[in-house]
C-alpha positions, -999 to 999 in steps of 0.1 A, spaced: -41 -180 679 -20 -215 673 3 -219 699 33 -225 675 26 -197 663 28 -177 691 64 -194 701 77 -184 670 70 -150 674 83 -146 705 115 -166 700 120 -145 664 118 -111 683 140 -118 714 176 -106 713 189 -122 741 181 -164 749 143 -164 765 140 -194 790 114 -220 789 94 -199 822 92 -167 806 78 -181 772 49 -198 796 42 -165 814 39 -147 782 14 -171 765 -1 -187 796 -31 -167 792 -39 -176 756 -36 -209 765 -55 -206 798 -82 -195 774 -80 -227 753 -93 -246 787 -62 -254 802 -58 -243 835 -32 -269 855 1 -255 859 20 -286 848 2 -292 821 6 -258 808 39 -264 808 39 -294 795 21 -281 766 45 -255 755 71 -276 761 57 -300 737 52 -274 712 81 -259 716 99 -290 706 81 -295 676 91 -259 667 125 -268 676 125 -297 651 107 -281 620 138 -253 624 166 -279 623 151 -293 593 173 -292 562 156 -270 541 156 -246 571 187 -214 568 180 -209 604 178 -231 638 165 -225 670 192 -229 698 196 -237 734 218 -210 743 229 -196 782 197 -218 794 173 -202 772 163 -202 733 168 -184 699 172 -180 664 205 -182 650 219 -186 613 228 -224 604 266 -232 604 269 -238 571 250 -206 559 272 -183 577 298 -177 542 260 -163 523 253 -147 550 284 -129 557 289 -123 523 257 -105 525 265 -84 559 296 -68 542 275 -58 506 251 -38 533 255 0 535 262 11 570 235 24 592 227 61 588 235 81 616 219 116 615 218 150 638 181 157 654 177 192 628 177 167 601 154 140 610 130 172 615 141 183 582 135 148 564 103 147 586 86 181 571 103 170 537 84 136 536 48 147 549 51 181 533 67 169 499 75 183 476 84 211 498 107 238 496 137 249 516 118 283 528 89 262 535 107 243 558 126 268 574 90 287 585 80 250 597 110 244 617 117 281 625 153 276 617 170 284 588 174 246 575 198 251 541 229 235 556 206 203 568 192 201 529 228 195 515 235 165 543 201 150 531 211 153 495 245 134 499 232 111 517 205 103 490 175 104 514 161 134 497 159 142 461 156 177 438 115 177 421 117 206 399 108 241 410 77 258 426 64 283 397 65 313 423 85 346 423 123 333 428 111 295 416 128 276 444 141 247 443 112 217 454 123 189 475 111 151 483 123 120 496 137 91 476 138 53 470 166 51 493 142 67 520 117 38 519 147 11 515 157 30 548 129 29 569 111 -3 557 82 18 540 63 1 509 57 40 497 48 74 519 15 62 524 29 42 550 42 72 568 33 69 603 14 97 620 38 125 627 31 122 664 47 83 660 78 95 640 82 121 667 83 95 691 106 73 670 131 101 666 127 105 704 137 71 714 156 57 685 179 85 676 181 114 710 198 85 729 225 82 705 230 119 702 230 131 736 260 114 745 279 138 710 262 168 723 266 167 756 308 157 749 308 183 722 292 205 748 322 195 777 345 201 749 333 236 747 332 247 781 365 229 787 381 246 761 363 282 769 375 273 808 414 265 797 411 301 778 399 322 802 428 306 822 455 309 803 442 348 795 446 351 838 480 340 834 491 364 807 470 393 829 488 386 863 525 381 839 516 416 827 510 432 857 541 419 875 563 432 845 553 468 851 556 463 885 589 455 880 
């Protein structure tokens, strides 16, 4: 695998400055491979390249640059693209936020589709009607006529939005539903657990000041017909 390559990658996918050393410890071994086996000149060697990479980026007919930044590298937008592409930040629609019972929802609606809302409620083993109209406004799901059974309900599947939203080419590119488990897992349940387990305080703050203030009007009872 070119070396270059390799650089790019790594410098592309970093979100915070990666220094010179950690580049080298992650492609030291590729390189090792190549016959190279002196410290300094592995370094040397992706410093070279790196340089070369460096240069090609601050080329004119490059939108983006790789910086020297807090003693390490990345990719930033050119100076005198930021207008384009701030222009194109605020057209974007803002990230969808959604509650763990309706990723599960859109999960069973996307492998199961098109799928109806008693389908997914013996799936889930909740009743899921509530979830459906969230998933409807929010354009990630989509009516698809009705199932010709007693009742006809109403059939359900995912949209264009949905693949614009997760990156998918069509729902054959639907990972397996053990990976989107684990996506929900560690992409959304971090961001909620904070809400629930506020919501949660909230709750047993609130039942807490109640049950308080009920004590109160107890004891002020009593001591009237004491009285």
């Amino acid at each position: 695998m070119s070396l270059k390559a390799q650089l790019e990658a790594i410098i592309y996918a970093t979100e915070a400055p990666i220094t010179l050393e950690q580049m080298i410890g992650l492609v030291k071994e590729s390189v090792g491979a190549e016959g190279v086996s002196d410290e300094a000149e592995i370094k040397s060697r992706v410093r070279s390249v790196l340089e070369e990479l460096v240069g090609e980026y601050g080329a004119a007919d490059h939108g983006i640059e790789i910086r020297q930044v807090a003693g390490g590298y990345r990719m930033s937008t050119k100076p005198e693209q930021h207008e384009v592409v701030r222009a194109y930040a605020k057209s974007l629609k803002p990230p969808i936020r959604l509650s763990l019972p309706a990723l599960e929802t859109l999960a069973v609606i996307a492998y199961k589709q098109p799928v109806t809302v008693p389908e997914i409620n013996e799936i889930r083993g909740v009743d899921s009607g509530g979830v459906i109209g969230t998933l409807l406004d929010r354009k990630l799901i989509t009516t698809a006529g009705r199932k010709q059974v007693i009742g006809r309900p109403i059939l359900y599947k995912t949209t264009k939005e949905f693949l614009m939203r997760f990156g998918l080419k069509d729902v054959n590119e639907l990972p397996s539903m053990e990976e989107f488990e684990k996506l929900v897992a560690e992409s959304f349940q971090a961001e909620l657990t904070p809400a629930d387990s506020a919501s949660e305080s909230a709750v047993q703050e609130g039942s807490a000041e109640s049950s308080e203030s009920e004590s109160v009007r107890e004891e002020a009872e009593e001591e009237k017909k004491a009285g």
